[in-house]
PASE-546205 format. One record per residue (C-alpha): residue number from 1; residue in three letters; x, y, z. Coordinates in steps of 0.1 Angstrom, whole numbers, plus 5000, padded with zeros to 4 digits. Layout:
BEGIN
+------+------+------+------+------+
! resi ! resn !    X !    Y !    Z !
+------+------+------+------+------+
!  NUM !  ALA !    X !    Y !    Z !
...
+------+------+------+------+------+
END
This chain:
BEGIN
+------+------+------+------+------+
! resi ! resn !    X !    Y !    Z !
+------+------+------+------+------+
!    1 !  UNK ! 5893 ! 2975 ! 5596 !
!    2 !  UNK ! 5885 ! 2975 ! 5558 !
!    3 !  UNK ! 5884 ! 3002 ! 5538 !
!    4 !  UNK ! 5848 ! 3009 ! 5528 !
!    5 !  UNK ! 5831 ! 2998 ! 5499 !
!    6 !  UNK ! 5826 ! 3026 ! 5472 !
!    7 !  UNK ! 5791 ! 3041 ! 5467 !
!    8 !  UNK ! 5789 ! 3027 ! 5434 !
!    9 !  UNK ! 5796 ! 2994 ! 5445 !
!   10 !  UNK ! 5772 ! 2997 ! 5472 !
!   11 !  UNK ! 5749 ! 3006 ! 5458 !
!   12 !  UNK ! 5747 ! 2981 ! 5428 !
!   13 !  UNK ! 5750 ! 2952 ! 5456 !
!   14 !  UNK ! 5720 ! 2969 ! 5473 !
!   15 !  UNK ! 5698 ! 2969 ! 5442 !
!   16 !  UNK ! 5708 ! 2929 ! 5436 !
!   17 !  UNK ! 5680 ! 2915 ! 5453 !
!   18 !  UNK ! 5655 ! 2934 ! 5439 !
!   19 !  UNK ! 5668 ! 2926 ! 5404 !
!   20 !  UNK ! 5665 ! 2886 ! 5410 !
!   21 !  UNK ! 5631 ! 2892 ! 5426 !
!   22 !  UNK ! 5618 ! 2914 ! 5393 !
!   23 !  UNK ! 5598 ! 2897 ! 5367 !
!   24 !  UNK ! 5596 ! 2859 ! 5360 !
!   25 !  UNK ! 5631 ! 2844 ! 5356 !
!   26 !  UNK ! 5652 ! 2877 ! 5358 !
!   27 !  UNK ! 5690 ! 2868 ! 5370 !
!   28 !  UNK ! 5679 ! 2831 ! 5378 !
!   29 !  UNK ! 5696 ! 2820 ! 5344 !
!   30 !  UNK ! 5728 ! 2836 ! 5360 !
!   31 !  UNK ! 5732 ! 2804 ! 5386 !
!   32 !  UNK ! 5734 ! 2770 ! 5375 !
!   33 !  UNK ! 5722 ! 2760 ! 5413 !
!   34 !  UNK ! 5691 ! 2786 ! 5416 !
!   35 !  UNK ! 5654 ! 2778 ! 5407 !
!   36 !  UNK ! 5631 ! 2804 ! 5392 !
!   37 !  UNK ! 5601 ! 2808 ! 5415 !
!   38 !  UNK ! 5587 ! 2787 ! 5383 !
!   39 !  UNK ! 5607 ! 2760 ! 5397 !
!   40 !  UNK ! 5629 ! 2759 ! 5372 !
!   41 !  UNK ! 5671 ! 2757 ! 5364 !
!   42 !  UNK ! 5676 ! 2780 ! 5326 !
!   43 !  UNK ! 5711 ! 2770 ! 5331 !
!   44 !  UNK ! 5697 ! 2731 ! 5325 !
!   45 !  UNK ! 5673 ! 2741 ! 5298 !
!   46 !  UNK ! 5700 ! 2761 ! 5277 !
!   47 !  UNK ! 5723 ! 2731 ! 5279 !
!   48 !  UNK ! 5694 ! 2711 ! 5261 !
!   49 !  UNK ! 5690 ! 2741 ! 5234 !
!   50 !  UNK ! 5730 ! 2738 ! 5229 !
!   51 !  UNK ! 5728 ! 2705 ! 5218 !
!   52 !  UNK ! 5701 ! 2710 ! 5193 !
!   53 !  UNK ! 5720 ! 2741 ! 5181 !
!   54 !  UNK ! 5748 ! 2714 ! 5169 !
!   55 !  UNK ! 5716 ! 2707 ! 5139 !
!   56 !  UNK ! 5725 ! 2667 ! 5144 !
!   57 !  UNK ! 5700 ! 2645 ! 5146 !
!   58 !  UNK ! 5703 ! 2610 ! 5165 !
!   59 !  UNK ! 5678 ! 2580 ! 5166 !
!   60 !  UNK ! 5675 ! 2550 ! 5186 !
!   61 !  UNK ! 5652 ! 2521 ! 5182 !
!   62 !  UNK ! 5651 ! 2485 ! 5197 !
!   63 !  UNK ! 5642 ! 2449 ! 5183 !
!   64 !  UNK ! 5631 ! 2415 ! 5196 !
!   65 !  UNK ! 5665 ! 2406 ! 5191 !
!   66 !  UNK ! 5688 ! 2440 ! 5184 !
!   67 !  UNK ! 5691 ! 2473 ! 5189 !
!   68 !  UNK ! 5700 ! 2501 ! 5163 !
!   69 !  UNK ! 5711 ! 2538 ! 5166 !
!   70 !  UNK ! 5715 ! 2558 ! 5137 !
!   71 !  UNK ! 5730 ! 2596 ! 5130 !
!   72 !  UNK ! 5740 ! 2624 ! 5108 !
!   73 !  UNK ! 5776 ! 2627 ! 5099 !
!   74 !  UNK ! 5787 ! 2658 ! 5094 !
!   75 !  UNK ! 5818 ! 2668 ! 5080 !
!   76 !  UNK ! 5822 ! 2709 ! 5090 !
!   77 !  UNK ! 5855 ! 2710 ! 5063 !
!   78 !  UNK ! 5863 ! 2701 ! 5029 !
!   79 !  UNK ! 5897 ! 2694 ! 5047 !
!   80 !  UNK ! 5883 ! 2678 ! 5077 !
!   81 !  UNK ! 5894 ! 2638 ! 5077 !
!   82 !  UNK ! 5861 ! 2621 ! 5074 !
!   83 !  UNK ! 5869 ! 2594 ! 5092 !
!   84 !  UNK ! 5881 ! 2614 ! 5128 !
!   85 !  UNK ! 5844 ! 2631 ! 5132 !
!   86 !  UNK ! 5817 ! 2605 ! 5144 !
!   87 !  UNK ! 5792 ! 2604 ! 5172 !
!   88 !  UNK ! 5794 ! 2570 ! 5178 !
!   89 !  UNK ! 5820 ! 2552 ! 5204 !
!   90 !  UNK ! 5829 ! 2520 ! 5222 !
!   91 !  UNK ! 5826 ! 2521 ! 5255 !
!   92 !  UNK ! 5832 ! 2485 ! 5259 !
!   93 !  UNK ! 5833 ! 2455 ! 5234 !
!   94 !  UNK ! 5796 ! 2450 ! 5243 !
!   95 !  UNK ! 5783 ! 2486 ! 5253 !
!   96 !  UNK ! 5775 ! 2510 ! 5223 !
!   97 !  UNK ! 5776 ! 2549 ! 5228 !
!   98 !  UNK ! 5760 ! 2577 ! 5203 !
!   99 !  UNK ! 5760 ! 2608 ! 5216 !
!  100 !  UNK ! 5747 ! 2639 ! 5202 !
!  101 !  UNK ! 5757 ! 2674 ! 5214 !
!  102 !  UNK ! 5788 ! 2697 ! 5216 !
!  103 !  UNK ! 5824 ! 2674 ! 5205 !
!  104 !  UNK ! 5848 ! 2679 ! 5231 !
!  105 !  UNK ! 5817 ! 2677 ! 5259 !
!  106 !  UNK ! 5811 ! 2642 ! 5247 !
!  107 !  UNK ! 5848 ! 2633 ! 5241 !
!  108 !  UNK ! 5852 ! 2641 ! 5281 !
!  109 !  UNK ! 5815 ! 2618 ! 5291 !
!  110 !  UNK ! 5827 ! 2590 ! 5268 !
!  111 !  UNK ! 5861 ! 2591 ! 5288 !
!  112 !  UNK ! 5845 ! 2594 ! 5321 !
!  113 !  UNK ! 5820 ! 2560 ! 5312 !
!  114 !  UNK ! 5850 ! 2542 ! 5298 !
!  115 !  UNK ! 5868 ! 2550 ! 5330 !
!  116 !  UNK ! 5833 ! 2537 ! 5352 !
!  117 !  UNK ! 5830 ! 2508 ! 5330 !
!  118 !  UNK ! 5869 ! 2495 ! 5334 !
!  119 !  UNK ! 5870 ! 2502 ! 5368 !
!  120 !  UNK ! 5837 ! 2480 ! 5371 !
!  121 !  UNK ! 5854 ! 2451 ! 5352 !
!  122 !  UNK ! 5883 ! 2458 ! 5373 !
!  123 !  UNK ! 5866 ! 2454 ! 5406 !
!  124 !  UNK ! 5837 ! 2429 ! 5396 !
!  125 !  UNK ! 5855 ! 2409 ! 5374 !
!  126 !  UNK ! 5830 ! 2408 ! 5348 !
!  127 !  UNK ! 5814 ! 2436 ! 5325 !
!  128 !  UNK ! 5802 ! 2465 ! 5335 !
!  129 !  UNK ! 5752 ! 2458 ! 5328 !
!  130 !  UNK ! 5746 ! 2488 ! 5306 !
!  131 !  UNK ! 5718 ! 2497 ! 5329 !
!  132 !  UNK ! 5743 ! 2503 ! 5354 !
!  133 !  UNK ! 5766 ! 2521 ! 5329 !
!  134 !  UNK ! 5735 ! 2545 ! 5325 !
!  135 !  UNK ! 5732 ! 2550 ! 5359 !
!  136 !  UNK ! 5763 ! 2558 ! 5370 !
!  137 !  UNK ! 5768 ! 2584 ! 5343 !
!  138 !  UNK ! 5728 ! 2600 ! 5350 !
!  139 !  UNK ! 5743 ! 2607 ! 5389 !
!  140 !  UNK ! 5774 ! 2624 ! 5375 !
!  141 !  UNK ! 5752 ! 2651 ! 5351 !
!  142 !  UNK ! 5731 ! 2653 ! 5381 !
!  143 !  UNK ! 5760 ! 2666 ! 5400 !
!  144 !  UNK ! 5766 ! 2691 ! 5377 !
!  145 !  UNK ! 5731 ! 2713 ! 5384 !
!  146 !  UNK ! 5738 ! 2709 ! 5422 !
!  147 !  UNK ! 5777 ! 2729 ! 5425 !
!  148 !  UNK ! 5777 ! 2766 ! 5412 !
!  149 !  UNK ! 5814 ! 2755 ! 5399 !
!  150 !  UNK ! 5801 ! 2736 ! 5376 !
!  151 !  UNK ! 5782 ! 2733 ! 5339 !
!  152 !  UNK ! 5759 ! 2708 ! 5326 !
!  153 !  UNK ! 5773 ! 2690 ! 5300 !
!  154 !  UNK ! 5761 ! 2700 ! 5263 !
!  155 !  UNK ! 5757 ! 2661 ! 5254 !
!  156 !  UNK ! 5728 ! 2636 ! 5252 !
!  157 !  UNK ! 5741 ! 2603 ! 5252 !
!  158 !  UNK ! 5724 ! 2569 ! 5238 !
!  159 !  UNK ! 5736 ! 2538 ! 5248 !
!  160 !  UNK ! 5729 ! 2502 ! 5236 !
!  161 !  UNK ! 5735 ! 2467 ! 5247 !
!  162 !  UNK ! 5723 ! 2428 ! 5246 !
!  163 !  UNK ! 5722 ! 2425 ! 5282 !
!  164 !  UNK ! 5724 ! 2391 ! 5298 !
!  165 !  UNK ! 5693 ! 2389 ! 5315 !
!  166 !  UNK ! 5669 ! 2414 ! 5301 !
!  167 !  UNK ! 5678 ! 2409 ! 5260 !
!  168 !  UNK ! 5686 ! 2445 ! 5234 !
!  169 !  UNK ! 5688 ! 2478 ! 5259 !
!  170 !  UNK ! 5685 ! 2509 ! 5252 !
!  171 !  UNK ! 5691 ! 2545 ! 5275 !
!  172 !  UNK ! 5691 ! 2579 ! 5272 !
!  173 !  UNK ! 5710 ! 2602 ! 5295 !
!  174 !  UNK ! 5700 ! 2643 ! 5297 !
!  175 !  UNK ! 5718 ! 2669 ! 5312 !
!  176 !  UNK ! 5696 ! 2675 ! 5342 !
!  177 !  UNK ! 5708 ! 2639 ! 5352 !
!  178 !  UNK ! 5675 ! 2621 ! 5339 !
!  179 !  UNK ! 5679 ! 2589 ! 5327 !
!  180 !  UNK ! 5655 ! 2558 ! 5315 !
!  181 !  UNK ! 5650 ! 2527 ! 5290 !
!  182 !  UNK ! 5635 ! 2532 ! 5259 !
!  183 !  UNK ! 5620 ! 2508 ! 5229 !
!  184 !  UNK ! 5628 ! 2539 ! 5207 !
!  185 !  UNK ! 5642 ! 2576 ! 5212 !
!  186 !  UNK ! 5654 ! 2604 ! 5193 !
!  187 !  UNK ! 5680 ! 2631 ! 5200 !
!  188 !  UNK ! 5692 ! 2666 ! 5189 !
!  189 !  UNK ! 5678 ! 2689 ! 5169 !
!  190 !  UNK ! 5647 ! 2673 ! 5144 !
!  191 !  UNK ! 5640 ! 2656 ! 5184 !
!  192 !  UNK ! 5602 ! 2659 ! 5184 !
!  193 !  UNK ! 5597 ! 2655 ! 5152 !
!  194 !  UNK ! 5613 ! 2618 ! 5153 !
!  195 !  UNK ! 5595 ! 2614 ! 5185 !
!  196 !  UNK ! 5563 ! 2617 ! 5164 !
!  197 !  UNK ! 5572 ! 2595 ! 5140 !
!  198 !  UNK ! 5582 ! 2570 ! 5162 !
!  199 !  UNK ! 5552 ! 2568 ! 5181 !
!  200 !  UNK ! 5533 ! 2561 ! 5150 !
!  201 !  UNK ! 5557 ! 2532 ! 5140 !
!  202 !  UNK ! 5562 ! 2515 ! 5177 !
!  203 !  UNK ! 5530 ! 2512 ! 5194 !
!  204 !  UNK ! 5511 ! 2484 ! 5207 !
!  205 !  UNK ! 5513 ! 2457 ! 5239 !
!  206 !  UNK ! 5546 ! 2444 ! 5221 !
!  207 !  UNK ! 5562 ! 2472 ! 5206 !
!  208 !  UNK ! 5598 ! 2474 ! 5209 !
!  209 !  UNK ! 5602 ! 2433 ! 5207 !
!  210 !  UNK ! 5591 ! 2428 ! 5174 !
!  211 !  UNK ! 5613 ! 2442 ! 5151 !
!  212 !  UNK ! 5640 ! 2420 ! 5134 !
!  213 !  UNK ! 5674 ! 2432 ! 5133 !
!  214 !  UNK ! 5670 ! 2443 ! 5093 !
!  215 !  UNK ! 5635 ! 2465 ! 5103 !
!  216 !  UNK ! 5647 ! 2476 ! 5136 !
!  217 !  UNK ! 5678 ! 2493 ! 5110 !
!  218 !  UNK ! 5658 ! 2503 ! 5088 !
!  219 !  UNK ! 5627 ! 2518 ! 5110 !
!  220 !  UNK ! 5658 ! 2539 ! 5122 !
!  221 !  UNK ! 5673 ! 2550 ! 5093 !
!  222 !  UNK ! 5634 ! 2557 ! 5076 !
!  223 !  UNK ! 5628 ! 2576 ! 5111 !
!  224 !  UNK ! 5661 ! 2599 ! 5105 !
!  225 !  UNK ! 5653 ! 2603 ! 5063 !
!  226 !  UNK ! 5615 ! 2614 ! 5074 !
!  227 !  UNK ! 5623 ! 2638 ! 5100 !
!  228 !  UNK ! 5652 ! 2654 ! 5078 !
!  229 !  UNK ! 5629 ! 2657 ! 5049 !
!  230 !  UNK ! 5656 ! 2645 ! 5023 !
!  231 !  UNK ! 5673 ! 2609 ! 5008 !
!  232 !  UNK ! 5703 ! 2606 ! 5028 !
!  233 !  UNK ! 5737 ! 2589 ! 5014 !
!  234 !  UNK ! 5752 ! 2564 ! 5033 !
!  235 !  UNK ! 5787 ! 2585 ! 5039 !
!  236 !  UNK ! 5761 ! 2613 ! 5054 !
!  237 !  UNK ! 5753 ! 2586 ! 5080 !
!  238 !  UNK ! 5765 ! 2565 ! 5109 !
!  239 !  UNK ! 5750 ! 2534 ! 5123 !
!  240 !  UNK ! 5757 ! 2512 ! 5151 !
!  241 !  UNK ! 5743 ! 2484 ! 5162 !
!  242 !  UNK ! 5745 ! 2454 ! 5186 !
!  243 !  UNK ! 5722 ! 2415 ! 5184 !
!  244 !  UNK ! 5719 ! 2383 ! 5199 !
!  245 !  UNK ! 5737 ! 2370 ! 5175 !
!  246 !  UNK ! 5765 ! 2393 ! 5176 !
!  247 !  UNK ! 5772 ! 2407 ! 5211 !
!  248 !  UNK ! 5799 ! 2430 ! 5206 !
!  249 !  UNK ! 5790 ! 2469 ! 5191 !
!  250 !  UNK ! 5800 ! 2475 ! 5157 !
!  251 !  UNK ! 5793 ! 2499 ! 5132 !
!  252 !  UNK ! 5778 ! 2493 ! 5095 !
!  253 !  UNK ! 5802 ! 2495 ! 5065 !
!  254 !  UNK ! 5791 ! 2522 ! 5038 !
!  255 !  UNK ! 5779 ! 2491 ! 5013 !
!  256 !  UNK ! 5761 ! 2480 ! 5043 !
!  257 !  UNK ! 5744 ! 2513 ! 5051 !
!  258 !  UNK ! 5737 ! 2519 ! 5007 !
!  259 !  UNK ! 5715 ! 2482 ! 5010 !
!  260 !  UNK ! 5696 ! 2494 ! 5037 !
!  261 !  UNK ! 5690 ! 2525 ! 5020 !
!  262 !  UNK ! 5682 ! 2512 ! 4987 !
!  263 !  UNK ! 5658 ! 2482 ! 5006 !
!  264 !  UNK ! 5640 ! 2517 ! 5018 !
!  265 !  UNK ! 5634 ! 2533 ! 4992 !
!  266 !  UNK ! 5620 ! 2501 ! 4968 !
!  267 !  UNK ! 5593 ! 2495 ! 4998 !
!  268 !  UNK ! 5585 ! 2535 ! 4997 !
+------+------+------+------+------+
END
């Protein structure tokens, strides 16, 4: 037979139950896979504070004929290589990704959705619809608030595409695994703030599909200068965006990024 346990230990497994039973929410932040009696997972809800806790903010906003994201870019060294920090990736030639959150979280989602998108073309033959893309990466955060193994990931992710069918897309993906199409969004820490702002700017029966490709950049880049509270310089930003006229995802030069700023200011 085993040896018996010792009082201490006992004891303190004893008290356990009355400890996650005391007060609203106390020891339920200790399981990723336990709701309060609130009905609700802190272990999700932290993951959403570390990502604002990263102080970037992301914005995304679609046109009648593109869509734009814009974000900080923040270099954390004097000796950092400027050009190896950036939020924004290809996922494929068509399908844009800007993700906002904790670095190597996103550099393990952005491999795990190009892996899901080249399988797709692999299987399918042909490219991987970006609604599908979105999908199949909301189930696998999902996942992650079901196994006690397991951690949300600390990223928000932002992805944009001319779809065949349905014209400029855009998706944001949480970490609880929620997932949905937007005309515009905002990420990371100024979040609500942009939100705000946005909802002032794209409202109406058509809003979303009237923008053309130079105001859908520039309603961005206005959103991200507003909420910041500051005139941003093009090497302090990162823009991607994808149109009808030119499919694949690419990201604006600085002297591409300085026009749109100076076009900004002169109608301010």
């Amino acid at each position: 037979y085993p040896a018996p346990l010792p009082l201490t230990r006992r004891r303190a497994r004893s008290t356990l139950p009355s400890t996650m039973s005391r007060g609203s929410g106390a020891g339920y932040d200790r399981h990723i896979t336990i709701f309060s009696p609130e009905g609700r997972l802190y272990q999700v809800e932290y993951a959403f504070k570390a990502i604002k806790s990263v102080g970037i903010t992301s914005i995304g906003v679609r046109g009648k004929d593109s869509v734009c994201v814009v974000t900080q870019k923040k270099i954390p060294d004097k000796l950092v290589d400027a050009s190896d920090v950036t939020h924004m990736f290809k996922i494929t030639k068509f399908i844009g990704l800007c993700a906002t959150g904790k670095g190597p979280d996103i550099r393990n989602v952005v491999q795990k959705a190009r892996h899901t998108a080249a399988e797709f073309r692999h299987e399918f033959g042909y490219e991987i619809p970006v609604d599908y893309l979105a999908n199949r990466m909301a189930d696998n955060f999902q996942v992650y608030t079901q196994h006690a193994y397991m951690r949300p990931m600390a990223a928000m992710l932002m992805f944009v595409a001319i779809d065949e069918e349905k014209g400029p897309q855009l998706f944001k993906n949480d970490p609880a695994g929620y997932y949905v199409g937007y005309k515009a969004t905002s990420a990371g820490a100024k979040e609500q703030e942009a939100l705000n702002f946005l909802e002032k700017k794209v409202k109406g029966e058509n809003a979303g599909n009237v923008f053309t490709q130079k105001e859908t950049v520039q309603t961005a880049i206005g959103c991200l200068q507003t909420v910041l509270g500051e005139d941003l310089k093009a090497k302090e930003l990162e823009v991607g965006v994808v149109s009808n006229d030119n499919k694949h995802f690419r990201l604006l030069t600085e002297k591409e990024i300085e026009e749109h700023l100076t076009a900004i200011s002169e109608r301010d």
